[in-house]
C-alpha positions in Angstrom: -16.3 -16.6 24.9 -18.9 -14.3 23.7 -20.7 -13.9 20.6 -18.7 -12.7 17.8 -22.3 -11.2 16.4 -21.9 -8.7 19.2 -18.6 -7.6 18.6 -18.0 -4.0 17.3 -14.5 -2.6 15.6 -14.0 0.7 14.8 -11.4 1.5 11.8 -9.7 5.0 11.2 -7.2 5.2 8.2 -5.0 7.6 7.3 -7.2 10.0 4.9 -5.2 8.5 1.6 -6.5 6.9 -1.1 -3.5 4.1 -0.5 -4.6 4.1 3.7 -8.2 4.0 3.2 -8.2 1.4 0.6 -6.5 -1.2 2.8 -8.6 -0.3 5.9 -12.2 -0.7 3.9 -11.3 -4.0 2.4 -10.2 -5.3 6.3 -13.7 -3.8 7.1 -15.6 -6.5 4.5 -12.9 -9.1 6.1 -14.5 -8.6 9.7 -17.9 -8.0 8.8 -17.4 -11.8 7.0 -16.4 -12.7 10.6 -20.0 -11.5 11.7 -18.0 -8.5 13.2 -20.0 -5.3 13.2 -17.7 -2.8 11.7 -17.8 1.2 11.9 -15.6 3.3 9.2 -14.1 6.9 10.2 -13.6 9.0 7.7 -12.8 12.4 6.8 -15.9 14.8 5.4 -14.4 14.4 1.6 -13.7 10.9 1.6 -16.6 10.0 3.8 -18.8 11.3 1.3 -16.7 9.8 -1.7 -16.9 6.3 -0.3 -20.5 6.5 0.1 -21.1 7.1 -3.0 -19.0 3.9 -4.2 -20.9 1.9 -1.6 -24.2 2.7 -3.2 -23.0 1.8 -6.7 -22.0 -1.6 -5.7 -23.1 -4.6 -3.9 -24.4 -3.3 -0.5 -22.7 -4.9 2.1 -25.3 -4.6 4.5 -27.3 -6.9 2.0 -25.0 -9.6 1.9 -25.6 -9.8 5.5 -22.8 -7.4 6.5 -23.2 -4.6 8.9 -20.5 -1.7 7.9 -21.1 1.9 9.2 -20.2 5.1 7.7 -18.9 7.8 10.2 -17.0 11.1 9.3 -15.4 13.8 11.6 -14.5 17.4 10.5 -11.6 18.0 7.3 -9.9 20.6 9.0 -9.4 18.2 12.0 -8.2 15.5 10.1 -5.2 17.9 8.6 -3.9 18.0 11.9 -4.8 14.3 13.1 -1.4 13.2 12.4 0.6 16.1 13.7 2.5 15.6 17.1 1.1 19.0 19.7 4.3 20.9 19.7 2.9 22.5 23.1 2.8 19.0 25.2 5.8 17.2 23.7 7.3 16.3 26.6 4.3 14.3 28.1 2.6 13.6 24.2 -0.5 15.1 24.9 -2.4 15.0 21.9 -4.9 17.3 22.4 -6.3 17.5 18.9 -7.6 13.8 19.9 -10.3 14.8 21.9 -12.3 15.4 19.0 -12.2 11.8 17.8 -12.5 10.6 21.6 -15.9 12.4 21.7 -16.7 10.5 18.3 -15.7 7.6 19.5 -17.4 7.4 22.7 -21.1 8.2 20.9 -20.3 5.2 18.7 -19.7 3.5 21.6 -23.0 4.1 23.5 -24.3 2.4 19.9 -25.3 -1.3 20.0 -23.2 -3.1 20.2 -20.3 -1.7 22.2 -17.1 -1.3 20.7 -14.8 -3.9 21.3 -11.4 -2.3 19.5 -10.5 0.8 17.7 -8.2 -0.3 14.9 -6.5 2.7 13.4 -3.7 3.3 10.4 -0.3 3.2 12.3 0.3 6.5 10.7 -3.0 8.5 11.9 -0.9 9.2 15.8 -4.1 10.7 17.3 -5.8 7.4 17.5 -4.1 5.6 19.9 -4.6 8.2 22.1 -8.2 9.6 21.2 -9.2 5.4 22.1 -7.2 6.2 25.3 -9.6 8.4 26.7 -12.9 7.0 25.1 -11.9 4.2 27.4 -11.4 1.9 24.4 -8.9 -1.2 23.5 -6.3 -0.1 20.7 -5.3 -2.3 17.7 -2.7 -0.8 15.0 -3.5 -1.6 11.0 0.2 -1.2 9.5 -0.9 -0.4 5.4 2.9 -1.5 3.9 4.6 -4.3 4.1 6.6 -5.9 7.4 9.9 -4.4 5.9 9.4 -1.0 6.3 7.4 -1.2 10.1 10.8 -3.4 11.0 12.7 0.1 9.6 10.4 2.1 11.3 11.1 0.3 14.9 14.7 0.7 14.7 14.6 4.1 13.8 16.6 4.9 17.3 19.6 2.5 16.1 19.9 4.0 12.6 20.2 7.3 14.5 22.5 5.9 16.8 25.0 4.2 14.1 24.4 7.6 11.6 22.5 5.5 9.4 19.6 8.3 9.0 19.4 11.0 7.6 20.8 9.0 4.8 23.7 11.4 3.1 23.7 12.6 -0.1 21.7 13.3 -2.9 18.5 12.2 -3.2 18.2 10.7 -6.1 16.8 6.9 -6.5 19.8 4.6 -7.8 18.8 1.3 -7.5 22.4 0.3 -9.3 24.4 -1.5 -6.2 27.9 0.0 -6.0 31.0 -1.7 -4.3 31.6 1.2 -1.6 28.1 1.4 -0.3 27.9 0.5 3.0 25.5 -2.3 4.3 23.0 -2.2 7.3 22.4 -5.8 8.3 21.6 -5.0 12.2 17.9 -4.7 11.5 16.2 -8.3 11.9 15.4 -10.2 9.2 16.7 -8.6 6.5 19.9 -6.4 4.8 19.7 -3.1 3.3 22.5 -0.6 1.8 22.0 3.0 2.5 20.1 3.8 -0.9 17.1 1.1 0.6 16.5 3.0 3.1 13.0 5.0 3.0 13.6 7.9 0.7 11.8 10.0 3.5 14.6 9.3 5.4 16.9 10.9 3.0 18.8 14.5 3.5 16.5 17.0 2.8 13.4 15.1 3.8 13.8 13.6 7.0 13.7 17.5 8.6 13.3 17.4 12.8 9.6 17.0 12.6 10.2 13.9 10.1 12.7 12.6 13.2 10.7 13.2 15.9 8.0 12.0 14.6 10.1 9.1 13.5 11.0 8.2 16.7 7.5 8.5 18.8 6.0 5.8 15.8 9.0 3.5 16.9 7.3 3.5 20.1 3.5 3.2 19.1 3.7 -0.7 19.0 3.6 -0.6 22.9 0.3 1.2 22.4 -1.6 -1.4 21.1 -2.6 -4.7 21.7 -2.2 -6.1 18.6 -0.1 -5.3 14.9 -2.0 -6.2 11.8 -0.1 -6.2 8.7 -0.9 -5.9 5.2 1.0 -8.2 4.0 1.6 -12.0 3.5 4.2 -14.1 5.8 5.7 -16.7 3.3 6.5 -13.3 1.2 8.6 -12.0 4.0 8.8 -14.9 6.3 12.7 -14.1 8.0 11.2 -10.2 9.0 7.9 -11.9 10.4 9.4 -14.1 12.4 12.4 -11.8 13.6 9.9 -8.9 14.2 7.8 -11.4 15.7 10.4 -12.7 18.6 10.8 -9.1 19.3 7.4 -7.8 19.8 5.4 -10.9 20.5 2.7 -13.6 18.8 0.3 -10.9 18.3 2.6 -9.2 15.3 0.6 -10.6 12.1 0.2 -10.8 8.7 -3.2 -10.5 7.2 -3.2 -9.9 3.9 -4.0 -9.7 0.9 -7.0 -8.1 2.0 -8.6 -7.0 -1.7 -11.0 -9.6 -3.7 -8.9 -12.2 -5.2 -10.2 -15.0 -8.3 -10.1 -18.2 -6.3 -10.8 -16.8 -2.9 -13.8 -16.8 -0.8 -14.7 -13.5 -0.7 -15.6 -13.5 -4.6 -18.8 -15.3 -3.4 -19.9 -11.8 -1.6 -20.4 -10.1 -4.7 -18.4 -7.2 -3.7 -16.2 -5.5 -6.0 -12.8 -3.3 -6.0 -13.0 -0.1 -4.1 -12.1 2.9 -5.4 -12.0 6.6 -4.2 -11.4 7.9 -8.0 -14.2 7.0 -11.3 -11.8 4.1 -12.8 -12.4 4.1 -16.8 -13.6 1.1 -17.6 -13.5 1.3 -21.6 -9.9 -0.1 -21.0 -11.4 -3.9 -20.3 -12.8 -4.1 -23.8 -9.8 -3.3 -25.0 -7.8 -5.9 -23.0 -10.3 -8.2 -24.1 -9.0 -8.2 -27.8 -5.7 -8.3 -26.9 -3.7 -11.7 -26.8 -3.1 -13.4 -23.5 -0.1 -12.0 -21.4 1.0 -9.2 -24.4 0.1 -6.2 -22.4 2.4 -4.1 -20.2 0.2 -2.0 -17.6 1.7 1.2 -16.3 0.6 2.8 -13.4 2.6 5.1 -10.8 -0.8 5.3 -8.0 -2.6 8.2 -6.9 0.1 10.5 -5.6 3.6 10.3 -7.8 4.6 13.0 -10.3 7.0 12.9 -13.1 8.6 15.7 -14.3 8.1 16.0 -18.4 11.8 14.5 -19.2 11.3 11.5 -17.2 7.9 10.8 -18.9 9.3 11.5 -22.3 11.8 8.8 -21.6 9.5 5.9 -20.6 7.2 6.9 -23.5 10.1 7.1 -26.7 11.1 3.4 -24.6 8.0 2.2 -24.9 7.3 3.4 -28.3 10.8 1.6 -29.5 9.8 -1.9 -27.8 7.0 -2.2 -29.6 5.1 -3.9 -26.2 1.0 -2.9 -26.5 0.7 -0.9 -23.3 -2.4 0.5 -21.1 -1.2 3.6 -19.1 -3.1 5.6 -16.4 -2.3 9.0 -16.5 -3.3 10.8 -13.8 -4.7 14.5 -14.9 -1.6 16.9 -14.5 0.6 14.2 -13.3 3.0 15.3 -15.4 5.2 18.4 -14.7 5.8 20.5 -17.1 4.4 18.0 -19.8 4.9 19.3 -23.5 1.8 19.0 -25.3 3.1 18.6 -28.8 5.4 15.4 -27.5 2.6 13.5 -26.0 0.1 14.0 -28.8 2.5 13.1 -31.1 3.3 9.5 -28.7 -0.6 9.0 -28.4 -0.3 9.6 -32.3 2.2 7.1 -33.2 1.5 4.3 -30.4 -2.6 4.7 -31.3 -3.1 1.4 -32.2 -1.3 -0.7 -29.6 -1.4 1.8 -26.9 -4.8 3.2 -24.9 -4.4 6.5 -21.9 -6.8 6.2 -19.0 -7.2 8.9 -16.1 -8.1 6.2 -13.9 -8.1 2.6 -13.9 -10.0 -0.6 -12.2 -6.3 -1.8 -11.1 -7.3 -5.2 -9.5 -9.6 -6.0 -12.9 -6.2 -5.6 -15.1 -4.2 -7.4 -12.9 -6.2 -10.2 -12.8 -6.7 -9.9 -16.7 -5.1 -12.8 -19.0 -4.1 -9.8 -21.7 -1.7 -8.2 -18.6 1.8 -9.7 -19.1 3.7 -7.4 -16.4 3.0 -4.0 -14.5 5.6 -0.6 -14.7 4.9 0.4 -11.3 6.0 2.9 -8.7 6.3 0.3 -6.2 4.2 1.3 -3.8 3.2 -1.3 -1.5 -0.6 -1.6 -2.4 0.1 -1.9 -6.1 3.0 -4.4 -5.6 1.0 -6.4 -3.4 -2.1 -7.0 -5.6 0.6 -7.1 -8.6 2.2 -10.5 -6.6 -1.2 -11.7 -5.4 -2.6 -11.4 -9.1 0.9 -13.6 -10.2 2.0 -10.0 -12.2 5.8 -10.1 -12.8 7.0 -5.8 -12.4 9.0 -3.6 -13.4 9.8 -1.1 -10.8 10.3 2.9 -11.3 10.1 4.0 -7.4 9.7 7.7 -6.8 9.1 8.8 -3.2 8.3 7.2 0.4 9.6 3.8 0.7 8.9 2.9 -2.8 12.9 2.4 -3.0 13.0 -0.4 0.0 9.7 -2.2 -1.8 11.2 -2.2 -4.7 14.9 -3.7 -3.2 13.0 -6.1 -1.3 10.6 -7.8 -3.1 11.9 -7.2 -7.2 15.3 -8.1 -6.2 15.0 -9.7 -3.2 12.4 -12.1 -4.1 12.8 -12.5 -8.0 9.4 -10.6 -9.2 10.9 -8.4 -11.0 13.2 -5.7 -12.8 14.2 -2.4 -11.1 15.3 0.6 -13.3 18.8 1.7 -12.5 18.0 5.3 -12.0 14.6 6.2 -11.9 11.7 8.9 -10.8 13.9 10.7 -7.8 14.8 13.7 -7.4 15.6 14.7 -11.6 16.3 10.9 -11.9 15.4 9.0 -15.0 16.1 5.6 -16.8 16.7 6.9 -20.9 14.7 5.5 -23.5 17.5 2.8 -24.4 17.2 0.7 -20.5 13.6 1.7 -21.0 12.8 -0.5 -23.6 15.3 -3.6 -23.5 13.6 -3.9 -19.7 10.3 -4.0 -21.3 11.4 -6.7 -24.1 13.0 -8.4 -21.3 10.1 -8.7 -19.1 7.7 -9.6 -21.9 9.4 -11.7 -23.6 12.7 -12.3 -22.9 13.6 -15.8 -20.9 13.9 -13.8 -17.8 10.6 -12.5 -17.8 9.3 -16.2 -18.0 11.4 -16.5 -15.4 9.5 -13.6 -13.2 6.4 -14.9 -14.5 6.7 -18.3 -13.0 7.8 -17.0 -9.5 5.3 -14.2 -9.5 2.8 -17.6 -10.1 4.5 -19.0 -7.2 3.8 -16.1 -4.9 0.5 -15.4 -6.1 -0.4 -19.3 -4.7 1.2 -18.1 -1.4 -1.6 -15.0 -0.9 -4.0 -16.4 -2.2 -3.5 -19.8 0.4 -3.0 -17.3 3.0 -6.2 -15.2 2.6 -8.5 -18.1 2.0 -10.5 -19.6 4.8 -7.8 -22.0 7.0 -4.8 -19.9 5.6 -2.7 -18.1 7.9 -3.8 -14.7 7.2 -7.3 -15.3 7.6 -6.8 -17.4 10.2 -4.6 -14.3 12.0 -7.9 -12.2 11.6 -9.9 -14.7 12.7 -7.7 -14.9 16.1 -8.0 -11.5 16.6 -11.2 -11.3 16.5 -11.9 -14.3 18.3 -9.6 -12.4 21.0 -12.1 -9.3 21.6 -14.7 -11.8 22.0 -12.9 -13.4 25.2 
């Protein structure tokens, strides 16, 4: 075996602030491993995350050797299209680009060993084809939705997908909906499925594309999964028998309290200026009386649906700490939300941005309104955060079936932020009351304890995530 010192991986995410996040933080995981580690970014985000770099620990100081690469932003626009002109043989042509890249980084020392790229970015594969390089996929959700993704071809077959109907998000089950259980591991009703998936979003280019990432897993030598196993533990093993030992969790990947990577120094990444006036705040606040709301860097609400949540909120009574995201809100009436920032002024505080991982792990943060992606779900379990769930696009939906219902951390709205869906006021705040401080939201609290032991075992040194990583590297060493 050879020296793992030597060994060079190059990461490309997805150029998203939910794709790149995941990647960077499995970069600092590797470069712990002695792994030399080279990031590809886009020109924009390149830049941006150099910029954070030098305002924190550097990594290279802490004896870690992480590279900064970039490649071209009108490339990258077109980095996870499928060539049109070459469909029949999947000649992705646009990846020659990125090949080039990637051989120059590979006449670097040390040679690369493995291109690890977003399962989403469908150039890569290809582009480390013809630099002559190993290919590794880094799946950025959960094992749920890659096990949907695989069988995409059955759901077509049975007229599963496109899912009929409106698309509108009710997460209310109802007696005549039928029920998919011929995906491994788990059972869905039509609603769960990925709202992409939906009529009127999963178009022919949504399909196709669709069906050539079922295939990508045969691309790549290994599947790396941001997730933990004992959190979904029936799809690991049943996506496991199908596609072999190398299909493996390795998450949480972000800095945890009680884990080893707190001794680096390195703090939570972030592609946007967080506001950090709001940890002062939570500071006077008493321990678990805060509800944080947050719906990530890319939902929208329209002004109805926001005026909802906020006359809900106001009625509950709960102190709350909300990011809102500049012109986040559609059509937002002025009057209505300086009057709510009015009344709520002295239990209530509006960010733009926020340091999500600090508030989590904050005692004053009793339970997180999320939009369920998978990012924010998974640092809300591993930070023992109990949720409550308003999913709006993607496969927000399936997260929040899965792992609110499905695994008792948490409360789903019946109806929320779809298509002109909304929970009113009324559902708004008896959830709130309910998960802070009603008897079931001590009973979400104690299993979202539970869970957060579970990824924080499995990301510590000897647990099984970081002992997945540490296989996988150890296997570009051989």
């Amino acid at each position: 075996m050879g020296s793992l010192s030597k060994l060079h991986v190059v990461l490309i995410p997805l150029p998203a602030q939910g794709h790149v996040i995941p990647l960077v933080y499995l970069a600092r995981k590797l470069a712990l491993l002695g792994v030399t580690v080279t990031i590809i970014n886009v020109d924009s985000i390149h830049e941006t995350l150099q910029q954070s770099w030098k305002s924190e620990a550097n990594p290279v100081n802490n004896g870690q050797d992480i590279r900064l690469e970039s490649i071209e932003d009108p490339l990258a626009e077109l980095l996870s299209r499928i060539d049109r002109e070459a469909e029949s043989s999947r000649n992705f042509t646009i990846s020659d680009p990125l090949a080039e890249l990637l051989s120059r980084i590979d006449r670097d020392s040390p040679r690369v060993a493995c291109v690890v790229s977003d399962f989403y970015h469908l150039s890569s594969p290809h582009a480390a084809k013809k630099a002559g390089l190993a290919g590794a996929s880094f799946w950025p959700g959960n094992a749920a939705w890659v096990a949907i993704e695989f069988h995409v071809p059955k759901l077509l077959e049975m007229g599963d997908v496109p899912v009929k109907g409106e698309a509108l998000i009710d997460l209310e089950v109802s007696g005549d909906e039928k029920l998919i259980s011929y995906i491994p591991g788990m059972e869905l009703r039509s609603q769960d499925i990925p709202l992409f998936m939906h009529d009127g979003e999963f178009q022919k280019v949504g399909e196709e594309q669709s069906l050539y990432r079922s295939k990508r897993i045969t691309l790549d030598s290994w599947f790396l999964i941001n997730s933990v196993h004992d959190i979904e533990p029936r799809i690991f093993e049943a996506m496991r028998e199908g596609f072999g030992e190398n299909f493996v969790p390795v998450g949480p990947l972000f800095p945890l309290k009680g884990e080893a990577i707190d001794s680096t120094g390195l703090q939570e990444v972030n592609l946007r200026t967080p506001d950090e006036s709001c940890l002062p705040w939570l500071d006077e606040r008493d321990r678990g009386s805060v509800l944080y709301v947050s719906f990530g860097s890319l939902s929208f609400m329209t002004a109805k649906q926001f005026e909802e949540i906020a006359l809900g909120l106001e009625a509950s009574n709960v102190p709350f700490l909300w990011v809102i995201r500049s012109n986040s809100i559609l059509g937002m009436d002025e009057e209505f939300y300086k009057g709510f920032m009015s009344r709520t002024g002295g239990r209530g505080l509006f960010v733009s941005w926020a340091p999500q991982l600090e508030i989590l792990q904050h005692e004053s943060t009793g339970a997180f309104l999320t939009h369920c992606g998978w990012n924010s779900m998974l640092e809300s379990l591993a930070c023992g955060v109990p949720m409550l769930g308003w999913p709006s696009m993607f496969e927000q939906n399936t997260n929040a079936k899965l792992v609110l219902e499905g695994e008792g951390t948490g409360i789903a709205f019946s109806r929320s932020g779809g298509k002109d869906g909304f929970a009113p006021r009324e559902e708004v705040e008896e959830k709130v009351r309910a998960i802070m401080e009603g008897e079931q939201g001590r009973r979400l609290k104690a299993r979202a304890m539970e869970i957060r032991a579970l990824a924080v075992k499995a990301a510590s040194p000897g647990g099984p995530s970081h002992a997945n990583l540490k296989k996988f590297v150890e296997s570009l060493a051989l």
